[in-house]
N, C-alpha and C positions, 0 to 999 in steps of 0.2 A: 097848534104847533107844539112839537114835543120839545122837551129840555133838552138839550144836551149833558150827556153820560161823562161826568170825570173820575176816571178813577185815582185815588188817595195811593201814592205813593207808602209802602209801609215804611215803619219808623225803625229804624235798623242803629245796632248801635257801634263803638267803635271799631269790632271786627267784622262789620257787614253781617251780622246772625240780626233775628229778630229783637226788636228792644225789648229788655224786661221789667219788672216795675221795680219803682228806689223805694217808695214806700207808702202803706195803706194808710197808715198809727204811726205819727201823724201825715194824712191825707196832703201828698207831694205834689209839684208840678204847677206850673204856668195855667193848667186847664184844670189843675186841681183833680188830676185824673190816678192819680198816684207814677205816672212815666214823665223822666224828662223829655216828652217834645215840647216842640215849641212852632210855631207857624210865626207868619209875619208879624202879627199884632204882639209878640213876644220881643220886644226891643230889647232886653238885656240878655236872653237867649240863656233862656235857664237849662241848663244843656248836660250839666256834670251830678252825676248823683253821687254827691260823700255824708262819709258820717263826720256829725258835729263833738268835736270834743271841749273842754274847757277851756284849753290853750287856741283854740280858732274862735271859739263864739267872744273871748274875751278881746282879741285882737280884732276881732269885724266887728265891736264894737268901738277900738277907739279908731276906729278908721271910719266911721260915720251909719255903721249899719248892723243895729241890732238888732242880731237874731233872738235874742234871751226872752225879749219884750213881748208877751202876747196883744195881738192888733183883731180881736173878733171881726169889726166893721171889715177886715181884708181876708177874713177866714183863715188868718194867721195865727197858730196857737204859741207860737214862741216855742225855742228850741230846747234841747239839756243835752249832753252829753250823751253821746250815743244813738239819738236819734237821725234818720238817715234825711239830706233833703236836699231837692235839686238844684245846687246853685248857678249862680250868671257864671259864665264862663270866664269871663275877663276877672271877675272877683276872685274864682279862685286861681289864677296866673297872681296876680296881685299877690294873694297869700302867699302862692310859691317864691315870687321873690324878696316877701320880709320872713322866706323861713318859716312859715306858720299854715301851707295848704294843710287839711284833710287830708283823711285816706279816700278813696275813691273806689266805687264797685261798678269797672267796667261794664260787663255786661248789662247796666242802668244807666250806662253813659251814651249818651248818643251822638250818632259819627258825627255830625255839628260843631262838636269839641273842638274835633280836629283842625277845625279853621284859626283855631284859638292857640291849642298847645299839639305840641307832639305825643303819639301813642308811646314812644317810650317812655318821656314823662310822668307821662300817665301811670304807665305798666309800675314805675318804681315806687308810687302812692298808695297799689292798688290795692281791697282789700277781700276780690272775689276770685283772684287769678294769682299765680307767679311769674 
């Protein structure tokens, strides 16, 4: 008996164009693929791809989640300024309202976002678009 054929939905980001990738160095994403998708087994839905500055990785640290810290056993190298990485959507909403989101590179962000924050939001963080 044959398989049944599914085809994969492409991963489009928040202007419906194809996703593209947030970043290779250091190696991004929920699948470690360098593109923010996410599928179901991604429960925080790492969905937004910003760049990390000093004033975000210092504040998602006193909020209980540091990026700074390299974690190898998670294939996590730890962050620095300027490096680009795909965070949980809800986190970065979080940041937006103590003042402290990231810039953001649309085109890396995927529609997913959307359920989270508005593209104009967005558009006003952004650091790929005006």
């Amino acid at each position: 008996m044959n398989k049944p054929f599914f085809k994969r939905e492409p991963e489009l980001n928040v202007f419906g164009e194809p996703l593209e990738p947030c970043s290779l160095l250091p190696l991004t994403g929920f699948f470690r693929s360098g593109y923010c998708s996410a599928g179901p087994e991604d429960v925080g839905r790492h969905l937004i791809c910003a760049e990390m500055s000093e004033a975000f990785l210092a504040f998602s640290k006193t909020v209980g989640n540091d990026l700074s810290t390299p974690h190898p056993e998670f294939s996590f190298p730890g962050l620095k300024a300027g490096d680009r990485w795909c965070m949980v959507a809800d986190r970065w909403v979080e940041a937006l309202a103590a003042g402290m989101a990231p810039r953001v590179f649309l085109r890396a962000t995927h529609r997913g976002a959307l359920r989270h924050v508005e593209l104009e939001t967005l558009k006003k963080f952004a650091a790929d678009v005006e």
